[in-house]
mmCIF file of the N, C-alpha and C atoms, coordinates in Angstrom:
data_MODEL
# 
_entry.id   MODEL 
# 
loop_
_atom_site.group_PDB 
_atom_site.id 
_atom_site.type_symbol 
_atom_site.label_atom_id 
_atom_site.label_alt_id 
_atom_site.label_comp_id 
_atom_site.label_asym_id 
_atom_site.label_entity_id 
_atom_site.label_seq_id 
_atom_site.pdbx_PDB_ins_code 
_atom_site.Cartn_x 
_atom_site.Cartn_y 
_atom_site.Cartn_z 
_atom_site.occupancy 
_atom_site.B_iso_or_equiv 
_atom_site.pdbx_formal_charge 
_atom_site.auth_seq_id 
_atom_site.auth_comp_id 
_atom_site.auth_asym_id 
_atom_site.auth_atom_id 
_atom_site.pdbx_PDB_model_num 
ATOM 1   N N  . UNK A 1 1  ? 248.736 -44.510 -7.829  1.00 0.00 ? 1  UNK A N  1 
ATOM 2   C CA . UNK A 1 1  ? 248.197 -44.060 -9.100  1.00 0.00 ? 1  UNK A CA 1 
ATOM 3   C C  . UNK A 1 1  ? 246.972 -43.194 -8.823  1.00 0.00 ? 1  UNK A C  1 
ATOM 4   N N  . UNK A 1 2  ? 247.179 -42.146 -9.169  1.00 0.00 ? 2  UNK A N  1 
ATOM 5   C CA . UNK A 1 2  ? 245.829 -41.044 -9.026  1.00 0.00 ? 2  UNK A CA 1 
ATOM 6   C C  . UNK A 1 2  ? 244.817 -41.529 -9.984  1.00 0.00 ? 2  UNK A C  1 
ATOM 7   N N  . UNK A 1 3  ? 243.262 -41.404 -9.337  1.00 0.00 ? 3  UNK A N  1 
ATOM 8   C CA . UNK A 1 3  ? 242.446 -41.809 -10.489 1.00 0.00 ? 3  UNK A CA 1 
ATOM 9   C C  . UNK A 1 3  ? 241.592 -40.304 -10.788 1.00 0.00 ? 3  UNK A C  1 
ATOM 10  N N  . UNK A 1 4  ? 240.953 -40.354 -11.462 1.00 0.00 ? 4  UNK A N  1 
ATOM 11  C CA . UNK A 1 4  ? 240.001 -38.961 -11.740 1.00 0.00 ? 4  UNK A CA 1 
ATOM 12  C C  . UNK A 1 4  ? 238.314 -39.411 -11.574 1.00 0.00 ? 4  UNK A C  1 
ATOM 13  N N  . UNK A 1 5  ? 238.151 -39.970 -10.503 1.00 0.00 ? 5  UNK A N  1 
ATOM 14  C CA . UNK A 1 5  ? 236.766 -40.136 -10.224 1.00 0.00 ? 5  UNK A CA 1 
ATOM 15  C C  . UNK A 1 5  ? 235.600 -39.134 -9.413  1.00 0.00 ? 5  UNK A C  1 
ATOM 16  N N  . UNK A 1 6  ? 234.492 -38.955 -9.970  1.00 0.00 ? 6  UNK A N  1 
ATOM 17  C CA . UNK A 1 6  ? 233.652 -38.267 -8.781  1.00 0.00 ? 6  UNK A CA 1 
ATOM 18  C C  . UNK A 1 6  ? 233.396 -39.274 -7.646  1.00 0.00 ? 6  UNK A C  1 
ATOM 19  N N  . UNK A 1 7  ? 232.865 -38.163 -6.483  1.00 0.00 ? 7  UNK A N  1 
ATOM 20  C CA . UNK A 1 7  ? 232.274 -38.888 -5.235  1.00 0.00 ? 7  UNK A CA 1 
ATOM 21  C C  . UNK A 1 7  ? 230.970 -38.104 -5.084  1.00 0.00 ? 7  UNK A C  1 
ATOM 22  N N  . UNK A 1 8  ? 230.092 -39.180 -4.637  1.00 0.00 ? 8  UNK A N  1 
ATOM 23  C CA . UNK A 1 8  ? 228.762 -38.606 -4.385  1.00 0.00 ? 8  UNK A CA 1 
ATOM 24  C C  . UNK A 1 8  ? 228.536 -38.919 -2.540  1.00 0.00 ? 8  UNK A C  1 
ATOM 25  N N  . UNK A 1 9  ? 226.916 -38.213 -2.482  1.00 0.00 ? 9  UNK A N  1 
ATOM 26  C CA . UNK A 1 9  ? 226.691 -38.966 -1.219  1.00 0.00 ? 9  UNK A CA 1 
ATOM 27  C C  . UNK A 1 9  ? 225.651 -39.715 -1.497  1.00 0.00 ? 9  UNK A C  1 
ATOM 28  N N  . UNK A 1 10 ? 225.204 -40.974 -0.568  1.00 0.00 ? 10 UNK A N  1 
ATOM 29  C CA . UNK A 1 10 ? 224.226 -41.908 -0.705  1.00 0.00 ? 10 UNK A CA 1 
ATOM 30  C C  . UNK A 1 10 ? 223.506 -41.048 0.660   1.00 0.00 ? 10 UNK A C  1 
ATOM 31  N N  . UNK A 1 11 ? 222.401 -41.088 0.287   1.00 0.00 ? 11 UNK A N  1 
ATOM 32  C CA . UNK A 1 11 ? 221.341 -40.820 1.886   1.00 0.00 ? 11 UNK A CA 1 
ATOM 33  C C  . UNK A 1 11 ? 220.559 -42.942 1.753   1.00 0.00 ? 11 UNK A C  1 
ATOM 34  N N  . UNK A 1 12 ? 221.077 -43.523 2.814   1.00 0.00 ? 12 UNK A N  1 
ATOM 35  C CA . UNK A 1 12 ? 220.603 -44.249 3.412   1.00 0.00 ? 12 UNK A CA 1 
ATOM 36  C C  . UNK A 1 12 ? 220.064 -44.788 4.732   1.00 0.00 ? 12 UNK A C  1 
ATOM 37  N N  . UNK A 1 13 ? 218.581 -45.507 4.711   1.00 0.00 ? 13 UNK A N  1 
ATOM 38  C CA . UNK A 1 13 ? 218.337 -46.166 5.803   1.00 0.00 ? 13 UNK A CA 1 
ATOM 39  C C  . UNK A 1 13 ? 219.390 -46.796 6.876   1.00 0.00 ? 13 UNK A C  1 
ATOM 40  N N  . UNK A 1 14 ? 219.704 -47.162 7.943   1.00 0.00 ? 14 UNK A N  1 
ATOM 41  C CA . UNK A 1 14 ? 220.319 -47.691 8.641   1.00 0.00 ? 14 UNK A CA 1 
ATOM 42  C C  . UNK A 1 14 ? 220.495 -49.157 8.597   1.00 0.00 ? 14 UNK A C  1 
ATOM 43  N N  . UNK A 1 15 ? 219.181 -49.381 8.475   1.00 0.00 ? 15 UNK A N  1 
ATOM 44  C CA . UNK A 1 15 ? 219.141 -51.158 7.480   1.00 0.00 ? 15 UNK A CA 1 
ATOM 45  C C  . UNK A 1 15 ? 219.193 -51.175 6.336   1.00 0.00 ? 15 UNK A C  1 
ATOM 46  N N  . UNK A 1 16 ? 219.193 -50.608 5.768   1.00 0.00 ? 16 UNK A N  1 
ATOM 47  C CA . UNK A 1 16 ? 219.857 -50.964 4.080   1.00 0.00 ? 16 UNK A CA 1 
ATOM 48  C C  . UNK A 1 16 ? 221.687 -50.446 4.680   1.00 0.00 ? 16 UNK A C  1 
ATOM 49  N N  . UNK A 1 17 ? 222.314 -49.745 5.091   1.00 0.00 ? 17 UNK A N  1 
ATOM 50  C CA . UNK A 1 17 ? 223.224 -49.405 5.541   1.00 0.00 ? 17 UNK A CA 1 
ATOM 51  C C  . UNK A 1 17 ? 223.731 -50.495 5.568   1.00 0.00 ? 17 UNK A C  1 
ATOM 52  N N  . UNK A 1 18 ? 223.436 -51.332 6.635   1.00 0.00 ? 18 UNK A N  1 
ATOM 53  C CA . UNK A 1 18 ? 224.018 -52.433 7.418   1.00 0.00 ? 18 UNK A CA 1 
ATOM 54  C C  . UNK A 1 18 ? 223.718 -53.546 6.121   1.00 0.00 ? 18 UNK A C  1 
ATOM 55  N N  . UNK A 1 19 ? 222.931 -53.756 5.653   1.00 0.00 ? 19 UNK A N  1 
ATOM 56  C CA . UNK A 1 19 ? 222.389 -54.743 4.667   1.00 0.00 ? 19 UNK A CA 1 
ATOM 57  C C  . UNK A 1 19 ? 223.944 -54.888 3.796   1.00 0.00 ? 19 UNK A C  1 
ATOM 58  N N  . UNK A 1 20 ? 223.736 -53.767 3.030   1.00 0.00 ? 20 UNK A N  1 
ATOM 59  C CA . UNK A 1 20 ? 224.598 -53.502 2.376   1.00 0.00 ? 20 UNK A CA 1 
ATOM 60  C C  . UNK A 1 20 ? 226.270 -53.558 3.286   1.00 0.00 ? 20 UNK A C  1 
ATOM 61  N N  . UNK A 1 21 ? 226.572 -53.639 4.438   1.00 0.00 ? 21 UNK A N  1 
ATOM 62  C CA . UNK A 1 21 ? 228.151 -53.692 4.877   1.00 0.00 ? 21 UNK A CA 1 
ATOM 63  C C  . UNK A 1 21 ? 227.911 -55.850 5.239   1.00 0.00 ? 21 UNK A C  1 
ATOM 64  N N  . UNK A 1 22 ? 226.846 -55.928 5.241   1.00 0.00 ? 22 UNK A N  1 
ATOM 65  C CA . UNK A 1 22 ? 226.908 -57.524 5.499   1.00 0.00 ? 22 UNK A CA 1 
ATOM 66  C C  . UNK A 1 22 ? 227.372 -58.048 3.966   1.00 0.00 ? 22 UNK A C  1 
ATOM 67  N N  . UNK A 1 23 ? 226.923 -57.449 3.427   1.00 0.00 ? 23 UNK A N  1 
ATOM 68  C CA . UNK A 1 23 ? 226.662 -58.109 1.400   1.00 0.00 ? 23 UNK A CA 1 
ATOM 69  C C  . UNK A 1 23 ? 228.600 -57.885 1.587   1.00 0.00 ? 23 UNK A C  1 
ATOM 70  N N  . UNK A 1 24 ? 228.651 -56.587 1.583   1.00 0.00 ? 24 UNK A N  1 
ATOM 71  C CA . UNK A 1 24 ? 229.843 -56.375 1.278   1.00 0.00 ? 24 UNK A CA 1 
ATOM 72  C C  . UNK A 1 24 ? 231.438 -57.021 1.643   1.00 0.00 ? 24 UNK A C  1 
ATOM 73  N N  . UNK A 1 25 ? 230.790 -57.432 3.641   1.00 0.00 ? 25 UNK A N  1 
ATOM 74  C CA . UNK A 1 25 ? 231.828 -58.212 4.055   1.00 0.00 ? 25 UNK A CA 1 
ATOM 75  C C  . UNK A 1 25 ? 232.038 -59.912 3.224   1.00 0.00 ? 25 UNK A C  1 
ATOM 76  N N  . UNK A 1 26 ? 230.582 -60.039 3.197   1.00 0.00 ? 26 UNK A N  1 
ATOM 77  C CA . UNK A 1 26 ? 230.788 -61.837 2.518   1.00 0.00 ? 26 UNK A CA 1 
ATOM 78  C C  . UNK A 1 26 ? 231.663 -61.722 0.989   1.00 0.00 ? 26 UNK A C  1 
ATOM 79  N N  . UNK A 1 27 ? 231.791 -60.364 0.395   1.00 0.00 ? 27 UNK A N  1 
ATOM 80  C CA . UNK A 1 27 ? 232.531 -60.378 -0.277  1.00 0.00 ? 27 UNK A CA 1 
ATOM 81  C C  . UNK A 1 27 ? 233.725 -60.389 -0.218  1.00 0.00 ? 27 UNK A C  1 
ATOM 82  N N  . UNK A 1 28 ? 233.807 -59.876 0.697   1.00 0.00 ? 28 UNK A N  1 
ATOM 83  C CA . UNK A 1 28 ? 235.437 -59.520 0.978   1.00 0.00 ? 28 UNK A CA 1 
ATOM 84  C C  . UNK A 1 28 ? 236.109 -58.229 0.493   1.00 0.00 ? 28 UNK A C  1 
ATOM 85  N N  . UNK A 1 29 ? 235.012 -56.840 0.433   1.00 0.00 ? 29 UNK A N  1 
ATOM 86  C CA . UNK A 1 29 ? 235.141 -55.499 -0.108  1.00 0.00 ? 29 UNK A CA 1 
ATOM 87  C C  . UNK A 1 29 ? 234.906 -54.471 0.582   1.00 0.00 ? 29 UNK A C  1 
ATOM 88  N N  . UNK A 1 30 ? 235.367 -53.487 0.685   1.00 0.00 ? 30 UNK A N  1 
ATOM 89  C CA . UNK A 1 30 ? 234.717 -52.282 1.144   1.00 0.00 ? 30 UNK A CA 1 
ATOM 90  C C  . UNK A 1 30 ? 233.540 -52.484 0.703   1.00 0.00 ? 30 UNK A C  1 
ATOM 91  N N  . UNK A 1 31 ? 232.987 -51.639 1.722   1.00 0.00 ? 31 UNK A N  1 
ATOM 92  C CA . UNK A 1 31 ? 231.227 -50.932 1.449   1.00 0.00 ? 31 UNK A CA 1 
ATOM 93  C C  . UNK A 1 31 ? 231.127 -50.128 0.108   1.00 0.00 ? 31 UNK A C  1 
ATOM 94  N N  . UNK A 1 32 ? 232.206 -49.156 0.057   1.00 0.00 ? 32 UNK A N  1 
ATOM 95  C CA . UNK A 1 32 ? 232.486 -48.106 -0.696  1.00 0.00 ? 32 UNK A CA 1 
ATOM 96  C C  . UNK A 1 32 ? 232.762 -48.997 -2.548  1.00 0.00 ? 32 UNK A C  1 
ATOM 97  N N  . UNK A 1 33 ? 233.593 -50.028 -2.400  1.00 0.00 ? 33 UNK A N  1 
ATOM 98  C CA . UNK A 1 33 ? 233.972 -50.807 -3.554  1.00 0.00 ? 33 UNK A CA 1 
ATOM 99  C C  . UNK A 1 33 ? 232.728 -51.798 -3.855  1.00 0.00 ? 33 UNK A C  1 
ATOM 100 N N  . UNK A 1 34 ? 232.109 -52.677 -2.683  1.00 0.00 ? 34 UNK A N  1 
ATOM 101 C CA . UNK A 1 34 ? 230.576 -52.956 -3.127  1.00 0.00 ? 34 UNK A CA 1 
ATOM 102 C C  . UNK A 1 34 ? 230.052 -52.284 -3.714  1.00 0.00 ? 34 UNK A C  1 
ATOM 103 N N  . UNK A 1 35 ? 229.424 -51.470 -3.288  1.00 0.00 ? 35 UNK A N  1 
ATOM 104 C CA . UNK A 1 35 ? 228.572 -50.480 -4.113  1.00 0.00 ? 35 UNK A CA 1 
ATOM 105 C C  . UNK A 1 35 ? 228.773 -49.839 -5.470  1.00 0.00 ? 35 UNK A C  1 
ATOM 106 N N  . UNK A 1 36 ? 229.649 -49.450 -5.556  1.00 0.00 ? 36 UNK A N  1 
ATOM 107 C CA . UNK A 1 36 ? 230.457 -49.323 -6.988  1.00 0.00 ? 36 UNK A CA 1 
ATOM 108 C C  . UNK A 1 36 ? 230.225 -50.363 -7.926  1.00 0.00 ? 36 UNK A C  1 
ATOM 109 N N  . UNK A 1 37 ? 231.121 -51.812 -7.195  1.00 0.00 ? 37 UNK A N  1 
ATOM 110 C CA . UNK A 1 37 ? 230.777 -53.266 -7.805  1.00 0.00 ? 37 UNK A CA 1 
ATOM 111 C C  . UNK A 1 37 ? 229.047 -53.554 -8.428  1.00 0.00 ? 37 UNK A C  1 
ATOM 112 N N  . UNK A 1 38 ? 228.476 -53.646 -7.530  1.00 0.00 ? 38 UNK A N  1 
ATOM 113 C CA . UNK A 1 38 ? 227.122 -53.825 -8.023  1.00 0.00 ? 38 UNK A CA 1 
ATOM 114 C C  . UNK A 1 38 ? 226.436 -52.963 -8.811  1.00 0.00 ? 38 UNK A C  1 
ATOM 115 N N  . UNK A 1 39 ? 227.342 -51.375 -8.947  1.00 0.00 ? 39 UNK A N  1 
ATOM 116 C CA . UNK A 1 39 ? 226.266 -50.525 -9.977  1.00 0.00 ? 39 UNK A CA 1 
ATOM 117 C C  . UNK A 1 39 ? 226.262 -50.242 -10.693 1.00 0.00 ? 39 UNK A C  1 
ATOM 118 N N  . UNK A 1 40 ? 228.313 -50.833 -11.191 1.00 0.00 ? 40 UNK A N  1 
ATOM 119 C CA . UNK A 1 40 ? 228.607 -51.230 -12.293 1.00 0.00 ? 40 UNK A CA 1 
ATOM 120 C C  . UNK A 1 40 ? 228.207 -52.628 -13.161 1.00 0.00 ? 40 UNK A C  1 
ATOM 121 N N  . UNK A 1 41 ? 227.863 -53.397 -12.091 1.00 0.00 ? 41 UNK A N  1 
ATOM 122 C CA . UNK A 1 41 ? 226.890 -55.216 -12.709 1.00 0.00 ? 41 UNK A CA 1 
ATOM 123 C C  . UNK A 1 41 ? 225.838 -54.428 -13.146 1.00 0.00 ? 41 UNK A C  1 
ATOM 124 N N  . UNK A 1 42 ? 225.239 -53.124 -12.565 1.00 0.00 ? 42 UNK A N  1 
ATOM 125 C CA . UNK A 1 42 ? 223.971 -53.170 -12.948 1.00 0.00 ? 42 UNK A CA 1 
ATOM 126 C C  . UNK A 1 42 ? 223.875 -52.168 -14.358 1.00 0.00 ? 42 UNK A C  1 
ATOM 127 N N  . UNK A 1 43 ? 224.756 -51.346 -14.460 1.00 0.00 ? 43 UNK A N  1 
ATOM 128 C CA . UNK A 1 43 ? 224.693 -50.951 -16.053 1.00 0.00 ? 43 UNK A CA 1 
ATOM 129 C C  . UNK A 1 43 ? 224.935 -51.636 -16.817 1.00 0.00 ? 43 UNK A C  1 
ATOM 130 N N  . UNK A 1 44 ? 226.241 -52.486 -16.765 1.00 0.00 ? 44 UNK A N  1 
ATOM 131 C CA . UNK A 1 44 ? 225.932 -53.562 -17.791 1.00 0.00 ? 44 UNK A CA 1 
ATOM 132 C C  . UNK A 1 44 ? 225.329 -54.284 -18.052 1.00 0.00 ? 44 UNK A C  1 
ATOM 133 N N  . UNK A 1 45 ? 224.393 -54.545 -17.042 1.00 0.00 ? 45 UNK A N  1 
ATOM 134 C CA . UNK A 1 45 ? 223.219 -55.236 -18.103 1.00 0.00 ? 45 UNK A CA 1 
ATOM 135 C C  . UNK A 1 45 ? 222.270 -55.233 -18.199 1.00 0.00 ? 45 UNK A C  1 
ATOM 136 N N  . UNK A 1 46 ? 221.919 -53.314 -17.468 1.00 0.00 ? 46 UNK A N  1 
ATOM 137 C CA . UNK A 1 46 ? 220.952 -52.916 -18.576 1.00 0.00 ? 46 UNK A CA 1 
ATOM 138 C C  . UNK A 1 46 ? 221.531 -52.397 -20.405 1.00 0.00 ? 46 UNK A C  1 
ATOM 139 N N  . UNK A 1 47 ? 222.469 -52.029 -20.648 1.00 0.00 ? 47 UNK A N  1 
ATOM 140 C CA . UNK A 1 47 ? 223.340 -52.049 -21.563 1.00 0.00 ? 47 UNK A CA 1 
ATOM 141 C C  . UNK A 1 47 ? 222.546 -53.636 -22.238 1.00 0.00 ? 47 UNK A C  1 
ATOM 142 N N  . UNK A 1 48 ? 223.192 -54.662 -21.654 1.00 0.00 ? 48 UNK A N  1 
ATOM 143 C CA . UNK A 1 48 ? 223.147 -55.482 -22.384 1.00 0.00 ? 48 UNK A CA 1 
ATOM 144 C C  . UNK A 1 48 ? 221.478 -55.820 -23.383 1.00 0.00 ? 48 UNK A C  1 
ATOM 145 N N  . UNK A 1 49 ? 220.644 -55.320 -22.411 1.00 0.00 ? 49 UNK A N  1 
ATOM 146 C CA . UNK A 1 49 ? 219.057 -55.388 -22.385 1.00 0.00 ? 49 UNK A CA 1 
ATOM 147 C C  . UNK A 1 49 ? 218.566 -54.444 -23.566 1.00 0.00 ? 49 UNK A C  1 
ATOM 148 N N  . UNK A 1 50 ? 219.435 -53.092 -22.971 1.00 0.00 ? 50 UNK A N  1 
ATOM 149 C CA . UNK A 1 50 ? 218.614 -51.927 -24.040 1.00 0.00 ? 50 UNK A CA 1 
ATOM 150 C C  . UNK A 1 50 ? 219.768 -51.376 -24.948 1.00 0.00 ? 50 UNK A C  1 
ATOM 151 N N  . UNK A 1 51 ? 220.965 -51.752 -24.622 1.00 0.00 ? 51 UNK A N  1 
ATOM 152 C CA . UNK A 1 51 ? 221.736 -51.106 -25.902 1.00 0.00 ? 51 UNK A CA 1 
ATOM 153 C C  . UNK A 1 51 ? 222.604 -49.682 -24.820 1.00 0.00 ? 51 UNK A C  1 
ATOM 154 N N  . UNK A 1 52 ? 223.826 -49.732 -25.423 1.00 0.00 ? 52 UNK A N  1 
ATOM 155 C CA . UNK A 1 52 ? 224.693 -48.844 -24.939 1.00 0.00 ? 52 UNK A CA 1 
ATOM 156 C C  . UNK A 1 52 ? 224.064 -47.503 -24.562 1.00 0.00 ? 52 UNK A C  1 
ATOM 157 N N  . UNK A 1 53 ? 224.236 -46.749 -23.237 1.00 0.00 ? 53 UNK A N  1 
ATOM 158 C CA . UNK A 1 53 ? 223.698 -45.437 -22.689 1.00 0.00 ? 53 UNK A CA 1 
ATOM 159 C C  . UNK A 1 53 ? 224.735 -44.425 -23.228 1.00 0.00 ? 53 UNK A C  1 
ATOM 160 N N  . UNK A 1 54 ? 223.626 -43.636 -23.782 1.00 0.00 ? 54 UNK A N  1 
ATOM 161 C CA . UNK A 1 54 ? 224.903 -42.576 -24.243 1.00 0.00 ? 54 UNK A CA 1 
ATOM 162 C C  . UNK A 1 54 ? 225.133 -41.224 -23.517 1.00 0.00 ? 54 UNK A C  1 
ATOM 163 N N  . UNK A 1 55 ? 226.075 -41.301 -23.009 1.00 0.00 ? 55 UNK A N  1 
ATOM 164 C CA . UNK A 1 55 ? 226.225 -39.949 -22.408 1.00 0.00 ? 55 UNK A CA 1 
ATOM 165 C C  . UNK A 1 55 ? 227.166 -38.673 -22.961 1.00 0.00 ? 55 UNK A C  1 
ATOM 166 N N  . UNK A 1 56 ? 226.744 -37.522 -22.517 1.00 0.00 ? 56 UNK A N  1 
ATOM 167 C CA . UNK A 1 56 ? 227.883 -36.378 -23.042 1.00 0.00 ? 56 UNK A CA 1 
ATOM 168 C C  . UNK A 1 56 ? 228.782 -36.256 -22.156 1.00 0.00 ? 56 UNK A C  1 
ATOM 169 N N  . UNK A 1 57 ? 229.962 -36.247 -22.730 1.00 0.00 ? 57 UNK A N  1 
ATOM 170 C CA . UNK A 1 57 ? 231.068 -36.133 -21.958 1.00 0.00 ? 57 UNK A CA 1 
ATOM 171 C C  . UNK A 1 57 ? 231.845 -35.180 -22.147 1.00 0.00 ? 57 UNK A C  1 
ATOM 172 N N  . UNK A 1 58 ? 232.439 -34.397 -20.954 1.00 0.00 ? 58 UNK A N  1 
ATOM 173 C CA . UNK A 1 58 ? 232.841 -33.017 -20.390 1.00 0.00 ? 58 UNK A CA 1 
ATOM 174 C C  . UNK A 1 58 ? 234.264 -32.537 -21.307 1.00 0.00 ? 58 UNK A C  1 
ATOM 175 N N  . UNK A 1 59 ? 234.606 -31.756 -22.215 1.00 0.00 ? 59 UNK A N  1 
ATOM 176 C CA . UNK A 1 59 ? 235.854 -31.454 -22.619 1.00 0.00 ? 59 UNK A CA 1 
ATOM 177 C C  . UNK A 1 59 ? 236.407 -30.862 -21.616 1.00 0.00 ? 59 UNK A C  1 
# 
């Protein structure tokens, strides 16, 4: 199934690097799907805190 997502780059430390592939293994996820995972926990609940982010979206 094709998805329609962007890709960015992260510029990271080498220890947050690794930090982040330890977090990720105890999950049982890619690095790539961690990160995603957690930054999607983290809009929702700032969402939940301040109320839906509104963005413009591309026709």
């Amino acid at each position: 199934m094709a998805t329609n997502k962007r890709v960015f780059t992260l510029r990271l430390s080498d220890e947050v690097f690794d930090k982040i592939g330890v977090l990720a293994t105890n999950e049982h996820r890619s690095m790539t799907n961690y990160i995603e995972y957690v930054l999607i926990q983290h809009l929702e609940q700032v969402e939940k805190e301040r109320g839906k982010i509104e963005t413009k979206q591309l026709e």
